[in-house]
C-alpha positions as CSV (number, residue, x, y, z in Angstrom):
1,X,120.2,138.6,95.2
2,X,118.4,135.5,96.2
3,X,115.2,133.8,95.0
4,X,113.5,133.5,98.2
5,X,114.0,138.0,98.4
6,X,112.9,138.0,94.9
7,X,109.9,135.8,95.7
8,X,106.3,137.5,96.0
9,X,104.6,138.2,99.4
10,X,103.4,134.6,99.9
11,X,101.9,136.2,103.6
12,X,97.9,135.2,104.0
13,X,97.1,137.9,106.9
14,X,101.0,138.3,107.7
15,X,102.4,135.3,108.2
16,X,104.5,135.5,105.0
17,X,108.0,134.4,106.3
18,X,111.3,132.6,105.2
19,X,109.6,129.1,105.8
20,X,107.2,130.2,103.5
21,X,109.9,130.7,100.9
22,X,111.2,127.4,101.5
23,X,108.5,125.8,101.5
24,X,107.5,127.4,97.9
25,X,111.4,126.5,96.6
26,X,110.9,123.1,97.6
27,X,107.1,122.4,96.4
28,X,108.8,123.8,93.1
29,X,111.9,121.5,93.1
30,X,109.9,118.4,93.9
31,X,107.2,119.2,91.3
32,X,109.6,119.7,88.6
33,X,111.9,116.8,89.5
34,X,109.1,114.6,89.7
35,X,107.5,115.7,86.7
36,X,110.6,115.1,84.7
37,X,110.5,111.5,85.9
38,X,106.9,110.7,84.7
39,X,107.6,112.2,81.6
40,X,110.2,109.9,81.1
41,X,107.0,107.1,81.9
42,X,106.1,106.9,78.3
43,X,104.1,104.2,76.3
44,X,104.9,106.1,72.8
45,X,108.7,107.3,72.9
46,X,108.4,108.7,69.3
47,X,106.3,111.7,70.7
48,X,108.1,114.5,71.9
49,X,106.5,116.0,75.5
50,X,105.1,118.6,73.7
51,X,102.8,116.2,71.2
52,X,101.9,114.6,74.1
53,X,100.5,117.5,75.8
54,X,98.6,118.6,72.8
55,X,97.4,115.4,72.6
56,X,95.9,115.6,76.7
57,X,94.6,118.6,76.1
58,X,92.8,117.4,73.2
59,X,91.7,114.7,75.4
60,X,90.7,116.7,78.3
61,X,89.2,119.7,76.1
62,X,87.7,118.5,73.2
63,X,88.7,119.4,69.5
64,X,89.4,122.5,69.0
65,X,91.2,125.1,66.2
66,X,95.1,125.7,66.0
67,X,94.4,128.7,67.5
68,X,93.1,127.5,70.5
69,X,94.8,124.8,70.8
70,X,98.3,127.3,70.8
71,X,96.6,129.3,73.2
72,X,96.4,126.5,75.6
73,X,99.5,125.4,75.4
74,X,100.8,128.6,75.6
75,X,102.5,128.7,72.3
76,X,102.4,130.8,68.6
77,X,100.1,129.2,66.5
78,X,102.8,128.4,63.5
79,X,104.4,126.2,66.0
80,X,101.0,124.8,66.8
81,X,100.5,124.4,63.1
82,X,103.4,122.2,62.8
83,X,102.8,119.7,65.6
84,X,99.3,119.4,64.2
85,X,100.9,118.7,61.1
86,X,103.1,115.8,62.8
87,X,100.2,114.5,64.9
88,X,98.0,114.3,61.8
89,X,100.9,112.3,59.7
90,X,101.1,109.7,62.9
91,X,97.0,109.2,62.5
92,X,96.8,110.9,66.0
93,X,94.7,113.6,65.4
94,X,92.4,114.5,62.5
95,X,91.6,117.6,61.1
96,X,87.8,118.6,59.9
97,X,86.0,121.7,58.4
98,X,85.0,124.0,61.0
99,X,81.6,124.1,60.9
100,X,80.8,127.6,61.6
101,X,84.4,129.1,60.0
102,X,84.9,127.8,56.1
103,X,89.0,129.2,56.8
104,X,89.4,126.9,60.0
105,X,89.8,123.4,60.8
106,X,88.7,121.5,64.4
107,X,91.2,119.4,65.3
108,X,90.3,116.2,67.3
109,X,92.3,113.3,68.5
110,X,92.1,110.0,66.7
111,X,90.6,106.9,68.4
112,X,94.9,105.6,68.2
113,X,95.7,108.6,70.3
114,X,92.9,108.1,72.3
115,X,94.2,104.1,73.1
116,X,97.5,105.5,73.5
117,X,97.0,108.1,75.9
118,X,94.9,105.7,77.9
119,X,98.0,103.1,77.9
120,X,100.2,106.3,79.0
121,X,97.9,107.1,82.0
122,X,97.7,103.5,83.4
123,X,101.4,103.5,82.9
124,X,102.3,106.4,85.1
125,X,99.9,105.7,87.4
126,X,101.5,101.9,87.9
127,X,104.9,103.9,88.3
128,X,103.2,106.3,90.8
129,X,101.6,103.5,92.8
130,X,104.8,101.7,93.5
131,X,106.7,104.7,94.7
132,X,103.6,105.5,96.7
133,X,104.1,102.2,98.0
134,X,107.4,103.3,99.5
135,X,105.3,105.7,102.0
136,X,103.7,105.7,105.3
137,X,100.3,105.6,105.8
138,X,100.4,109.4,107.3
139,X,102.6,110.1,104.4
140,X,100.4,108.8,101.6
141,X,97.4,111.0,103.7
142,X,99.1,114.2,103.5
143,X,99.5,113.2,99.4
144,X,96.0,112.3,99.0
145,X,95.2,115.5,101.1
146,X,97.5,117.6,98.7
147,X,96.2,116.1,95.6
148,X,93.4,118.6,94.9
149,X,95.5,121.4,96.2
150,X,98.2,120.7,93.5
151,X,95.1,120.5,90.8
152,X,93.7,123.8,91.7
153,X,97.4,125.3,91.1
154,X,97.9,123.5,87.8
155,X,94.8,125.7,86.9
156,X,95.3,129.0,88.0
């Protein structure tokens, strides 16, 4: 069996085809190759990916409870209890009283985490640039054309 027969109906009024496949395998191997290569674009190496992305969605969301932080990230909450736990003993994120829920904390990131993500963005963004660099000016186009594209799938 092969992935691209395995694949979905990627047809949008029936022109779902092979290069449609393709295309989807490689948007998927160049998203994940390149992803792996940012992450390796870090300011804080003690963090593992994981604390990092609890700490951006901290940043991007706001505080929030273990609960819905796991959610989020897409994990059980015991395991979200224990990265809290780690963040908290770095002085990366704090937790607070919930103010509606006497059983809950609101977790929120520190002002440190807040620095360091901030050092971690300009970073990979200084990485990005200079491979961007390496493309034409109809390349670097078509990736500022795809940008948003690639956003609304990151949030589907």
């Amino acid at each position: 069996m092969s992935y691209a027969k395995d694949m979905p109906d990627l047809s949008h009024g029936g022109h779902g085809d092979e290069a449609d496949a393709a295309a989807v395998n490689a948007l998927r191997s160049a998203v994940m190759r390149l992803s792996r290569r940012l992450k390796h674009q870090r300011v804080d190496e003690s963090l593992s990916p994981t604390e990092m992305s609890v700490l951006g969605t901290l940043a991007r969301s706001g505080s929030a409870t273990p609960g819905e932080l796991a959610r989020k990230e897409h994990m059980q909450p015991p395991s979200m209890t224990r990265i809290v736990a780690l963040l908290e003993a770095k002085g990366l994120v704090r937790l607070e009283p919930h103010p509606d829920d006497r059983r809950q904390k609101v977790v929120s990131q520190t002002e440190q985490a807040e620095a360091m993500l901030d050092e971690s963005r300009r970073k990979r963004n200084a990485w990005l640039a200079t491979l961007a660099e390496g493309l034409d000016d109809e390349e670097w186009a078509k990736l500022r054309a795809a940008a948003p594209v690639l956003e609304k799938l990151a949030h589907l």
